[in-house]
FIVEXDREN-342268 format. One record per residue (C-alpha): residue in one letter; x, y, z; chain; residue number from 1. Coordinates in pm, 1 decimal. Layout:
! residues N
(node A, (X, Y, Z), A, NUM);
...
//
This chain:
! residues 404
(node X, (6313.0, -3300.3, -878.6), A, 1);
(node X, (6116.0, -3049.4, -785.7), A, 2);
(node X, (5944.4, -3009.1, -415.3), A, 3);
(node X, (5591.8, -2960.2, -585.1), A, 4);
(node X, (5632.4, -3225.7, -806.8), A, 5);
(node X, (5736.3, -3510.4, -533.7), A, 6);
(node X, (5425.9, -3426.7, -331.6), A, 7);
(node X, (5203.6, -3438.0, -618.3), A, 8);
(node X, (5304.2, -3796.0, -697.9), A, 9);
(node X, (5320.6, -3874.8, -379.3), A, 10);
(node X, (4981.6, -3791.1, -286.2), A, 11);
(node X, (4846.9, -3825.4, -632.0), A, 12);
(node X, (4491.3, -3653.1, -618.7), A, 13);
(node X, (4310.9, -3639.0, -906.8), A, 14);
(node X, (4216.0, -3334.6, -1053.4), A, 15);
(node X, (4406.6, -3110.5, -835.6), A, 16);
(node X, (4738.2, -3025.3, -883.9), A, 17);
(node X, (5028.4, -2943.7, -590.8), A, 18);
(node X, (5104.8, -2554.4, -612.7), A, 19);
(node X, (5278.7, -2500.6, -275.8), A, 20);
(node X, (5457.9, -2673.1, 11.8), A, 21);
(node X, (5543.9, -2457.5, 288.1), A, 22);
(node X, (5671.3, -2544.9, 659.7), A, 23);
(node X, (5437.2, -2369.4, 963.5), A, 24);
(node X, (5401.7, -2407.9, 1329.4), A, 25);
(node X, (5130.7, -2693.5, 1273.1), A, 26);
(node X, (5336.5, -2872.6, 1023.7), A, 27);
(node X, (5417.6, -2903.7, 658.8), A, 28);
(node X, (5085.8, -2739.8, 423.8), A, 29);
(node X, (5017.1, -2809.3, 90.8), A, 30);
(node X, (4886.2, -2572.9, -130.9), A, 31);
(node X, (4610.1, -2728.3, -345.0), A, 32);
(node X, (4520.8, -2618.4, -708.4), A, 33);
(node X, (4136.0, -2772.3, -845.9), A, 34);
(node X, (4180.1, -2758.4, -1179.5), A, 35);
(node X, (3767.7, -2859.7, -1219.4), A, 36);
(node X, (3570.2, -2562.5, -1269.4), A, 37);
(node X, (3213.9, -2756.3, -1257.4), A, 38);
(node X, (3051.2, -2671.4, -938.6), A, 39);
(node X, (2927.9, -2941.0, -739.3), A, 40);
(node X, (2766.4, -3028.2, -438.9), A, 41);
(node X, (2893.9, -3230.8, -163.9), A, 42);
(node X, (2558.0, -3370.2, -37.7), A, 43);
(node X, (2297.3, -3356.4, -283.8), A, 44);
(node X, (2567.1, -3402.8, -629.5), A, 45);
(node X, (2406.4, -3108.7, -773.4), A, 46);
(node X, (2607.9, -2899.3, -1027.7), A, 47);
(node X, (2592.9, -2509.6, -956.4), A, 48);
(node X, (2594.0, -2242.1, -1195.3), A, 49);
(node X, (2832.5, -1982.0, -1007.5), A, 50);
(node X, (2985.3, -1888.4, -759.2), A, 51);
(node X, (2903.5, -1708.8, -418.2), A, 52);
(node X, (3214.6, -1669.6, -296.3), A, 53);
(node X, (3547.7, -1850.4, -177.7), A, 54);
(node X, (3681.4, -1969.0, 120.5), A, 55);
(node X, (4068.5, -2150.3, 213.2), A, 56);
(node X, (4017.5, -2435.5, 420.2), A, 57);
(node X, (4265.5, -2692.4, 554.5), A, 58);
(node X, (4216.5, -3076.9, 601.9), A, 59);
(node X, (4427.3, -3302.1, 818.2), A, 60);
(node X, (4652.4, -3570.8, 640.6), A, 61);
(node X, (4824.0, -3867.0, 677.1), A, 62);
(node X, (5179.2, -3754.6, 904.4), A, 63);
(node X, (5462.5, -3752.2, 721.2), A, 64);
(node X, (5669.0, -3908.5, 978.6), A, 65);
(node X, (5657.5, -3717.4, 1315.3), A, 66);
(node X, (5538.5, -3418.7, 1142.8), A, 67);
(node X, (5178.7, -3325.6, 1048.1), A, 68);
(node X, (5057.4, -3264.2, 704.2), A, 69);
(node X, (4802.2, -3044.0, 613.2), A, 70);
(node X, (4593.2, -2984.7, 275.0), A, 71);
(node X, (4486.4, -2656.1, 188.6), A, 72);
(node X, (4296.2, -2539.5, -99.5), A, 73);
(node X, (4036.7, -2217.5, -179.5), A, 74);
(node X, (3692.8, -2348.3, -284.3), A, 75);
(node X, (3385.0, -2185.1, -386.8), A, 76);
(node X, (3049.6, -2210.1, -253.6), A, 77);
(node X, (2725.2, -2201.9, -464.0), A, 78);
(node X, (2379.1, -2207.1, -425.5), A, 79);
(node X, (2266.5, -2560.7, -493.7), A, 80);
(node X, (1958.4, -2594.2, -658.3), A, 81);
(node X, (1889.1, -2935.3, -505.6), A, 82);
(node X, (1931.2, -2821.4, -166.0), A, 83);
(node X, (1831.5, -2451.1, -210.9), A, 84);
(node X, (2131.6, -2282.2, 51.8), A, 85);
(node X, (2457.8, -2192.2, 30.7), A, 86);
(node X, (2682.1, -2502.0, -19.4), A, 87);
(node X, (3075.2, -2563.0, -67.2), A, 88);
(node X, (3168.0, -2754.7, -334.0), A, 89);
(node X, (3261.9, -3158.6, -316.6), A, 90);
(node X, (3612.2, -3246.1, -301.9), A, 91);
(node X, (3774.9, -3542.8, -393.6), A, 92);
(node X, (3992.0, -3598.4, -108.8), A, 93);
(node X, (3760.1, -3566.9, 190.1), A, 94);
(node X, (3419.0, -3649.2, 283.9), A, 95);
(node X, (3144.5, -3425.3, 323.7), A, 96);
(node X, (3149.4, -3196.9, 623.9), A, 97);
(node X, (3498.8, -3343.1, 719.7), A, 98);
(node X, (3814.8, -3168.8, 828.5), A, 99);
(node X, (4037.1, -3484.5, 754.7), A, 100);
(node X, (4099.7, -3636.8, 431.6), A, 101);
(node X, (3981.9, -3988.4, 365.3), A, 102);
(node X, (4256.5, -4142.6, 352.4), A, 103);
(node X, (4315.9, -4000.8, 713.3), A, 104);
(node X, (3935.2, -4101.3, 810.5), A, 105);
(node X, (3992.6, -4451.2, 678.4), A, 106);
(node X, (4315.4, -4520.5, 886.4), A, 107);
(node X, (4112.9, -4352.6, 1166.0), A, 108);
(node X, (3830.0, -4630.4, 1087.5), A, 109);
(node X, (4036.0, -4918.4, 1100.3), A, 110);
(node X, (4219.1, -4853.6, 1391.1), A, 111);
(node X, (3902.8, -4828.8, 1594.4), A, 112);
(node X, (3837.6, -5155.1, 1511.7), A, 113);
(node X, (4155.6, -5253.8, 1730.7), A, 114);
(node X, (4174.8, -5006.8, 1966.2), A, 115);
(node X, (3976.6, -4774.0, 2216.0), A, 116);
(node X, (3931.5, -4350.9, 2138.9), A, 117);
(node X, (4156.8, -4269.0, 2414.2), A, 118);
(node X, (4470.2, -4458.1, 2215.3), A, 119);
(node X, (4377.3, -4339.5, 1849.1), A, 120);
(node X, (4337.7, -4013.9, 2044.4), A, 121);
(node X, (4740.8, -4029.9, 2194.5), A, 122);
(node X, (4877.3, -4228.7, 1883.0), A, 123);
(node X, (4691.9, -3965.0, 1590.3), A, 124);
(node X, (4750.9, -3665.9, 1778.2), A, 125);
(node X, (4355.3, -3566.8, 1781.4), A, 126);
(node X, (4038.7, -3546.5, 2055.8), A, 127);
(node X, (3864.3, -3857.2, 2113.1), A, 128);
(node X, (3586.4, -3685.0, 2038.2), A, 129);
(node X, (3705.8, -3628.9, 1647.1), A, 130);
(node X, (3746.1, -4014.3, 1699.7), A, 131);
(node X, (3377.9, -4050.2, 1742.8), A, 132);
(node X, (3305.3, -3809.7, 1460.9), A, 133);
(node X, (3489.4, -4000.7, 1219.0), A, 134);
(node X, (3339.3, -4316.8, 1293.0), A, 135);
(node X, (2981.9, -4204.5, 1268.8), A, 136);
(node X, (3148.9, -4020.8, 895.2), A, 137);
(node X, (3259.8, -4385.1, 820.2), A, 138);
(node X, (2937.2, -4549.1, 911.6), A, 139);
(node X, (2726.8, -4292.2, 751.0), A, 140);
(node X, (2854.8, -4294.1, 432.8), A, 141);
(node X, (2929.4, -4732.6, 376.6), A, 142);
(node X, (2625.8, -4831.3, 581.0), A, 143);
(node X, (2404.3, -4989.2, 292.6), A, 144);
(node X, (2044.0, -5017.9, 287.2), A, 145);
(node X, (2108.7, -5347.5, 120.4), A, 146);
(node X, (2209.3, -5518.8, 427.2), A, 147);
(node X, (1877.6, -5548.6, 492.5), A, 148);
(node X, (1763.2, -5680.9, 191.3), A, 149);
(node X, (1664.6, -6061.5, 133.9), A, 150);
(node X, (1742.0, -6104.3, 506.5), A, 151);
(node X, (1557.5, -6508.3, 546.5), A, 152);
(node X, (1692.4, -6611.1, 914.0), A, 153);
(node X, (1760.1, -6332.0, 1131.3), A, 154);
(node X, (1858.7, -6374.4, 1538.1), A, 155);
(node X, (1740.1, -6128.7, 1812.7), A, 156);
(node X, (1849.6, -6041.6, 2130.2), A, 157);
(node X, (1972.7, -5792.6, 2386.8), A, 158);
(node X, (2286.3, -5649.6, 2538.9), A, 159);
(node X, (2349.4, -5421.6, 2860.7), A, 160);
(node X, (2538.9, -5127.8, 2754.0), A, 161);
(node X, (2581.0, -4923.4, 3081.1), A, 162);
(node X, (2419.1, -4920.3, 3424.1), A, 163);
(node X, (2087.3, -4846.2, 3511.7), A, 164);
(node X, (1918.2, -5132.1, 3313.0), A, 165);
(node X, (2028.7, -4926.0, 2929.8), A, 166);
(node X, (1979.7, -5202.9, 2668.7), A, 167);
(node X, (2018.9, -5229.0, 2280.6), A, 168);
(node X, (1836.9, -5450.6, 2071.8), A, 169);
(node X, (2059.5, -5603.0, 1786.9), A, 170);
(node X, (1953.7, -5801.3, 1500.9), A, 171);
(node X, (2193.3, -6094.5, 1356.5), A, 172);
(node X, (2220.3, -6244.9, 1036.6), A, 173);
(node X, (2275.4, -6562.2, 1032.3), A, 174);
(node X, (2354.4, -6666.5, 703.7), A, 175);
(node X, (2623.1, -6350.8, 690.9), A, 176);
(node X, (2722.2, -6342.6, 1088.3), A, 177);
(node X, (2695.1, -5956.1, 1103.5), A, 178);
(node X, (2494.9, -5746.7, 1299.4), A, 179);
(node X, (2268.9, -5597.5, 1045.9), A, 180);
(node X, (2033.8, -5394.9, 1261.2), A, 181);
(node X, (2107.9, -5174.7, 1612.8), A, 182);
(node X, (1877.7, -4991.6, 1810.6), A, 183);
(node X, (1843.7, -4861.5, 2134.3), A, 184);
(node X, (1612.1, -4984.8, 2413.9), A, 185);
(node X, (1456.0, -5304.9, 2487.7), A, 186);
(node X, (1093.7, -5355.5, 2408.2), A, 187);
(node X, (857.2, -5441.2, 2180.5), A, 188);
(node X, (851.6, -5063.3, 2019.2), A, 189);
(node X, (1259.4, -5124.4, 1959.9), A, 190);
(node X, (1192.8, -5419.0, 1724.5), A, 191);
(node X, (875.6, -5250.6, 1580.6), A, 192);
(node X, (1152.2, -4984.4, 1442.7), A, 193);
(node X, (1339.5, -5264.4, 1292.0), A, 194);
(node X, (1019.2, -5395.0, 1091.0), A, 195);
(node X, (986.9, -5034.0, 998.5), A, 196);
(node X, (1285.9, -4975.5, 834.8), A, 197);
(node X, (1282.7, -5345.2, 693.1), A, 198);
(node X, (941.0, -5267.4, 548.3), A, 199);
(node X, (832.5, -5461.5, 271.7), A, 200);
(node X, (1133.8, -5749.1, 352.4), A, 201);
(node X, (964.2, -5855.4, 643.2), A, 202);
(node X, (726.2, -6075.3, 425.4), A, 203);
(node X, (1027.5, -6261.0, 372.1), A, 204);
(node X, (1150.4, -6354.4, 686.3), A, 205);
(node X, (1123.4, -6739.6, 735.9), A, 206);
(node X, (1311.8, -6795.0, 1080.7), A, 207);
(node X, (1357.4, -6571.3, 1372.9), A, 208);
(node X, (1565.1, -6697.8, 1702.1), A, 209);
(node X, (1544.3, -6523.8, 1986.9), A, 210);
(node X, (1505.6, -6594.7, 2364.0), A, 211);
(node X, (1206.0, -6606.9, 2586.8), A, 212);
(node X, (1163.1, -6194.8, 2655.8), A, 213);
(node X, (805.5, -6214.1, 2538.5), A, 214);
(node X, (835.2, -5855.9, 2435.5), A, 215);
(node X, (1036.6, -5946.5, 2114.1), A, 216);
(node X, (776.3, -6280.7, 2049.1), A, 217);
(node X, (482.1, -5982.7, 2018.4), A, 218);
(node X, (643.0, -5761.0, 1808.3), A, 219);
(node X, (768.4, -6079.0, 1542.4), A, 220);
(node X, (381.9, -6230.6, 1561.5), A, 221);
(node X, (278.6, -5866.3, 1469.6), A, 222);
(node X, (494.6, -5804.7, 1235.5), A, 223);
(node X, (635.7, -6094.8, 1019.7), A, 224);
(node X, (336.4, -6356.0, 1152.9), A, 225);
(node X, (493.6, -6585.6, 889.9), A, 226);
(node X, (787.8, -6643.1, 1023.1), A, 227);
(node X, (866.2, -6920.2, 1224.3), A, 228);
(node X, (1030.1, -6839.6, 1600.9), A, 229);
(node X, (1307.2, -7050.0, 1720.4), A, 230);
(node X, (1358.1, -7067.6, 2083.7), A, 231);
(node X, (1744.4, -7084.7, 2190.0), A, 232);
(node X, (1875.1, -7384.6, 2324.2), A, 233);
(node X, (2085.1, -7201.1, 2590.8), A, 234);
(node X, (1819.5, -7023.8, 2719.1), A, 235);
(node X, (1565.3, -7343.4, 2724.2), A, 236);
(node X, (1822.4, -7520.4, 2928.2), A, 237);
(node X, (1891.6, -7239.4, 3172.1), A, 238);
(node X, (1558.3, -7264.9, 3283.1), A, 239);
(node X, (1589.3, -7572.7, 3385.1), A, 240);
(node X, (1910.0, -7533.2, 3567.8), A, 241);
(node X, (1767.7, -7232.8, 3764.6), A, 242);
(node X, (1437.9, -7501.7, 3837.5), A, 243);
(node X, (1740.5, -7728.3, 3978.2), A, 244);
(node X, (1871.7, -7477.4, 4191.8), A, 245);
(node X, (1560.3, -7386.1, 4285.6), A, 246);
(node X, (1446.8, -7747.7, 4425.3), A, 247);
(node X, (1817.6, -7782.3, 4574.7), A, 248);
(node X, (1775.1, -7449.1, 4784.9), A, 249);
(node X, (1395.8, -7586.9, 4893.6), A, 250);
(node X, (1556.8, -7886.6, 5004.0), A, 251);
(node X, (1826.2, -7783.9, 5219.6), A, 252);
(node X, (1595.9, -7520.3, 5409.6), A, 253);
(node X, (1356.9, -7791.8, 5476.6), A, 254);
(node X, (1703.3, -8018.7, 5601.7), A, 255);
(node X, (1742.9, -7706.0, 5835.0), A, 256);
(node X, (1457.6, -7681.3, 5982.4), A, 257);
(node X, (1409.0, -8026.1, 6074.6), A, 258);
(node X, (1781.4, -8031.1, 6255.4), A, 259);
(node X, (1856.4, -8321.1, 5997.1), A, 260);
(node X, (2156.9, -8193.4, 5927.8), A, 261);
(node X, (2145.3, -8036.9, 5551.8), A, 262);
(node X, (2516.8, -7866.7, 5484.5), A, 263);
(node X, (2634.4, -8149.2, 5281.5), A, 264);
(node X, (2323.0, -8074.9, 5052.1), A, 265);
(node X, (2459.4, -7685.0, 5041.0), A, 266);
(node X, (2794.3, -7829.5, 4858.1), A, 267);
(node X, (2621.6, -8038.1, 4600.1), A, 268);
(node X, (2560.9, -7762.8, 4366.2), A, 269);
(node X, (2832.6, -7797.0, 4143.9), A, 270);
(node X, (2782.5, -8148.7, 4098.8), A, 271);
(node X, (2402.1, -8095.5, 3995.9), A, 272);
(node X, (2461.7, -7820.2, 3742.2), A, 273);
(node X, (2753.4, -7927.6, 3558.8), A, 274);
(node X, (2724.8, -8210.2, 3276.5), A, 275);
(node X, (2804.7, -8534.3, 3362.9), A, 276);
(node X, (3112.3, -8597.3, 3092.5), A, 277);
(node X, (3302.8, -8291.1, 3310.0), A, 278);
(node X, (3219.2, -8439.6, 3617.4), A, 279);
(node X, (3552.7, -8479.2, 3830.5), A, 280);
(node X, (3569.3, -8817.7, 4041.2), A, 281);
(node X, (3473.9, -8631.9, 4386.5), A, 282);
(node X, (3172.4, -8478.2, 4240.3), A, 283);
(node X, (3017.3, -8839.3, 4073.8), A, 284);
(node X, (3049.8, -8990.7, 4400.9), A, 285);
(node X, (2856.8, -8698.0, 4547.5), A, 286);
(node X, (2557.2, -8760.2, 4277.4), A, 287);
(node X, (2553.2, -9131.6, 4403.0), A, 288);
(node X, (2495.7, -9013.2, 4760.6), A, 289);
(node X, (2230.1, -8760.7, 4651.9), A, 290);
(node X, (2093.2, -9098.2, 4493.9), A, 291);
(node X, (2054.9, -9285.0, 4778.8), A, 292);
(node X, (1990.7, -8989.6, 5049.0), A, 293);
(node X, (1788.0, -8724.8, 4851.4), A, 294);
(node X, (1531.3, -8849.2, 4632.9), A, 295);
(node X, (1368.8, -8518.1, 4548.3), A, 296);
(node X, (1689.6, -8356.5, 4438.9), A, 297);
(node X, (1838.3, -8621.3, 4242.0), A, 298);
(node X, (1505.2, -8686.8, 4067.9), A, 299);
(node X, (1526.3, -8260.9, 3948.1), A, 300);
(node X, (1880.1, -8381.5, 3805.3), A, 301);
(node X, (1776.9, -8623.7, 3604.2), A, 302);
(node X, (1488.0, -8414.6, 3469.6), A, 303);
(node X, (1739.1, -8156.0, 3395.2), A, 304);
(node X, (1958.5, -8411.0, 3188.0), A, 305);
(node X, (1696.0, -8543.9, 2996.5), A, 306);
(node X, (1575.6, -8187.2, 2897.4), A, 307);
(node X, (1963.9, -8168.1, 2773.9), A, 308);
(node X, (1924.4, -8483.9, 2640.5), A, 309);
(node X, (1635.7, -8370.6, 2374.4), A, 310);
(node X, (1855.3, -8187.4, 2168.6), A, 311);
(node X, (2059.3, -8430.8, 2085.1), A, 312);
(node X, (1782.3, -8637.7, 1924.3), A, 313);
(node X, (1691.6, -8649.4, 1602.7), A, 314);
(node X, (1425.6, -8464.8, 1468.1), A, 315);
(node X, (1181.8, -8717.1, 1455.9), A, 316);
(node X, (1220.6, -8855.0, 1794.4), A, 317);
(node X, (1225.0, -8492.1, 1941.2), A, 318);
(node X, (823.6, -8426.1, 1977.6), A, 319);
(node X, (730.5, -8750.4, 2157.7), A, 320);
(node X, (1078.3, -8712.1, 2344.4), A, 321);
(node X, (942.1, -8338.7, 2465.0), A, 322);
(node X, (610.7, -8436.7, 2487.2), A, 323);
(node X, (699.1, -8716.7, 2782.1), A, 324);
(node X, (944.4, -8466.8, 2905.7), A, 325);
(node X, (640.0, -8240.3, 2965.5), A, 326);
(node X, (432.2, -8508.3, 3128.9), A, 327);
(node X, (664.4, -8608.1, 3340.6), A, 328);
(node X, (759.6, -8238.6, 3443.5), A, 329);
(node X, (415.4, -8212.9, 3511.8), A, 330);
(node X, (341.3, -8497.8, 3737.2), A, 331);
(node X, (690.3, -8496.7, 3945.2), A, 332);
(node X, (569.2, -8294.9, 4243.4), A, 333);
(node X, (859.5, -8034.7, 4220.0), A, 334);
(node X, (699.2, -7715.8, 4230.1), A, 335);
(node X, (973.4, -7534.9, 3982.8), A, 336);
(node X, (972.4, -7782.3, 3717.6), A, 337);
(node X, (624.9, -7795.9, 3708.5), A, 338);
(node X, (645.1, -7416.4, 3670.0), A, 339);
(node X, (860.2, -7512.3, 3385.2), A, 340);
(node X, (676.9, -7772.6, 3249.5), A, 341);
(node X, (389.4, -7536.0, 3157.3), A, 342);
(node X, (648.7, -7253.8, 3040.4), A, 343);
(node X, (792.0, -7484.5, 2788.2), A, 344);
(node X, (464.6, -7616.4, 2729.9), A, 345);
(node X, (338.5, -7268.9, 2567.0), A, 346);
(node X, (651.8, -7260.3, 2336.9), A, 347);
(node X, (632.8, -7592.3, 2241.5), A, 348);
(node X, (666.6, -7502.2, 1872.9), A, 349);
(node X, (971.6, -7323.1, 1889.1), A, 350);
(node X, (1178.6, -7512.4, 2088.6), A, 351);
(node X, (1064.6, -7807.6, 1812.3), A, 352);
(node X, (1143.4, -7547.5, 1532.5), A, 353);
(node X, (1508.3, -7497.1, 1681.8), A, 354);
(node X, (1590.1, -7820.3, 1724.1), A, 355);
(node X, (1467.2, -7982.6, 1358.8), A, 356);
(node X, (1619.5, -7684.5, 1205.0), A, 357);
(node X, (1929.8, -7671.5, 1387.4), A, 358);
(node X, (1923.3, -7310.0, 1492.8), A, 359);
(node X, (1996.0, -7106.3, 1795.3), A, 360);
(node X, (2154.1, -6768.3, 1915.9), A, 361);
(node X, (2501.7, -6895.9, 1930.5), A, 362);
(node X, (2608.2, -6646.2, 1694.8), A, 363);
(node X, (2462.3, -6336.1, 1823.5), A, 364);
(node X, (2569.0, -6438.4, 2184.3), A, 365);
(node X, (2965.8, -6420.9, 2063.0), A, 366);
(node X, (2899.6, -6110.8, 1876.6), A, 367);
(node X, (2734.2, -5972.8, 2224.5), A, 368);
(node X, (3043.9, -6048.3, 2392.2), A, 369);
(node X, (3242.2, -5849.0, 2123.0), A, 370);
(node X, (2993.9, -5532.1, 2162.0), A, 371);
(node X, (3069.2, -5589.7, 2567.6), A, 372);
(node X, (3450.0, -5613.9, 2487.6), A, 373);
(node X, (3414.8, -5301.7, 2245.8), A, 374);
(node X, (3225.1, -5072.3, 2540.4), A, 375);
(node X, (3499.4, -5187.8, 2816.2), A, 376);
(node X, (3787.8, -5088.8, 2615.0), A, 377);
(node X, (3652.0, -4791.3, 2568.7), A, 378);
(node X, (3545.1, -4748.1, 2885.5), A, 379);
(node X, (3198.5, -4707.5, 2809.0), A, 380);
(node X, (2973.5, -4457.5, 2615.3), A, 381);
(node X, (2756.4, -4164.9, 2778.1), A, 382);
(node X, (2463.9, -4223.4, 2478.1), A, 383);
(node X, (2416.5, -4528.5, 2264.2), A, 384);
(node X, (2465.1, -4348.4, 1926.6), A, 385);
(node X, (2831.8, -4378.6, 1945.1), A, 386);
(node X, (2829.2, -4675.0, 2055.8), A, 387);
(node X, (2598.6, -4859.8, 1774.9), A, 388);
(node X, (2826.9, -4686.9, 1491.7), A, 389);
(node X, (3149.1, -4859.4, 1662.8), A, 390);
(node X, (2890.7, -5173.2, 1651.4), A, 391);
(node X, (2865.1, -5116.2, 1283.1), A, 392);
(node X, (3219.3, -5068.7, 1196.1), A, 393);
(node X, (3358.0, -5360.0, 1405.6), A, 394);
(node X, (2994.0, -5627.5, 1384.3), A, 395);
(node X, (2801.5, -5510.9, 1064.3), A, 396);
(node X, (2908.6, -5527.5, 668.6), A, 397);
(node X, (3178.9, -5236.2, 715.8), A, 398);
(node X, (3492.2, -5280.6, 525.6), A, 399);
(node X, (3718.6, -5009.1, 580.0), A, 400);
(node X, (4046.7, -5042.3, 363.4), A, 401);
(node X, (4406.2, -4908.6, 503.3), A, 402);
(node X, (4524.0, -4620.5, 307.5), A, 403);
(node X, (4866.8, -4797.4, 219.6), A, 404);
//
């Protein structure tokens, strides 16, 4: 068998035929033969009528074993009528712009969905900043408009990305689990760029969760007033517990000033915060001394609990349940929960809409700790741009496919 003839059903290319294999410094080259003679354009689609001129340019390939393998082929460039320049004409085998072939970009793709740069960098034998090139390529070209079409309960939140306060604003599906929308910042004007590019879908948005960054509340009563906000469970109950700690701290400074003797109060912390089924032996008998020897304290506990306790009631029973919550918040004479009382008070509606419908930001939490996972194996990013595409490729509606 001949040379040519291996390579050409090895790599099997349509519409170009193997015409040369030849062994350089770089590695082994293939000589590439088009045997299409229409003319068209790589970004646009345009057909051309002739030529300008031609050009011989080289794409990385798949290895072939320890050695590199190149593509080469001469191809003509046109003036496209669609994009009125000089353009080169598509090819087959490699995207738009690229100096890799797909099937090279695509192993590229799904390896950065395992790995960090630096290590696709070592293992592929190319910069880590080709790395980054090809995942924005990737992104580019399979990010679909249509993930953001009949989007009906969507999740918002935020995630640190590097130091110095830089935030990104992502947007969850939760009927798909994928991040469907990244942006960068943290604001109202961030989730105002979302509604733009949703557009028209936003009139179809019937649940949003988020937490209580009142930022993110404007922009969703501004722009999709008919949907109905869902406050996060988590975040509903860490107010409470930071209320607790709160009254806990005010009560062991006032122990120390008086000379009464307040450390033992400094080591109930634990026992206050944690729920009572994964409460070791040591730390119940501490809550029955707080019983009997802090009043105050004890009675911020069991306000705490019975916050807990709300979402675990039914539906029905869940507005009178909050309502007495409130009141009682409100009348305890601890200055945090009472703070809290009137916080909750004002989102009243969500926190009912989240727990009848059953919804919180569960989801978009886990997928925050894969985006923090993502930046620390790769050390972190300098810009956010680079960052989002990995966020699109590893947490949107990517699919990248092994070339095997």
């Amino acid at each position: 068998m001949r040379v040519t003839t291996a390579f050409n059903r090895m790599l099997a290319i349509p519409g170009t035929s193997v015409c040369t294999v030849r062994f350089e410094g770089e590695g082994v080259v293939i000589g590439l033969r088009r045997r299409s003679r229409r003319l068209v354009c790589a970004r646009c689609g345009c057909v051309g009528r002739a030529a300008y001129d031609r050009r011989r340019r080289r794409w990385r390939h798949l290895d072939l074993g320890r050695v590199r393998c190149l593509l080469e082929c001469e191809l003509r460039r046109f003036r496209c009528p669609g994009c009125a320049r000089i353009v080169t004409e598509a090819v087959p085998w490699a995207r738009p712009g690229a100096r890799f072939t797909r099937a090279f970009e695509d192993l590229v793709g799904w390896l950065a969905q395992q790995a960090a740069f630096s290590v696709l960098a070592r293992l592929l034998r190319i910069s880590w900043r080709s790395v980054g090139r090809i995942v924005a390529r990737l992104v580019a070209g399979q990010l679909d408009r249509r993930r953001l079409r009949g989007l009906r309960r969507i999740g918002v939140d935020e995630v640190s990305y590097r130091r110095g306060h830089r935030y990104l604003t992502l947007i969850c599906d939760h009927d798909r689990g994928a991040v469907v929308w990244a942006g960068e910042g943290r604001g109202r004007q961030t989730l105002e760029r979302f509604f733009d590019e949703l557009g028209a879908e936003a009139a179809k948005l019937e649940l949003v969760s988020l937490d209580f960054f009142p930022h993110y509340r404007w922009a969703v009563e501004r722009c999709a007033p008919q949907a109905r906000l869902c406050f996060d469970p988590f975040h509903v109950v860490a107010l409470a517990n930071f209320a607790l700690d709160r009254v806990r701290t005010q009560e062991w400074q006032a122990l120390r000033r008086s000379g009464a003797g307040g450390r033992w109060l400094k080591q109930t912390r634990w026992s206050v915060l944690k729920r009572p089924e994964r409460l070791s032996a040591r730390q119940t008998e501490t809550l029955a001394v707080l019983q009997q020897k802090n009043a105050r304290l004890y009675r911020a506990y069991l306000l705490k609990e019975q916050l807990r306790a709300l979402y675990r009631a039914g539906p029905r029973d869940a507005p009178s349940l909050l309502q007495a919550w409130l009141a009682w918040a409100s009348r305890s004479r601890l200055r945090p929960f009472v703070r809290l009382a009137r916080t909750l008070r004002q989102h009243k509606d969500g926190i009912l809409a989240a727990i009848e419908l059953g919804l919180s930001n569960g989801r978009l939490e886990a997928l925050n700790s894969k985006v923090r996972l993502i930046s620390h194996r790769s050390y972190g990013f300098h810009s956010a741009q680079p960052l989002i595409a990995l966020i699109y490729l590893c947490c949107g509606a990517v699919t990248v496919t092994l070339p095997t």
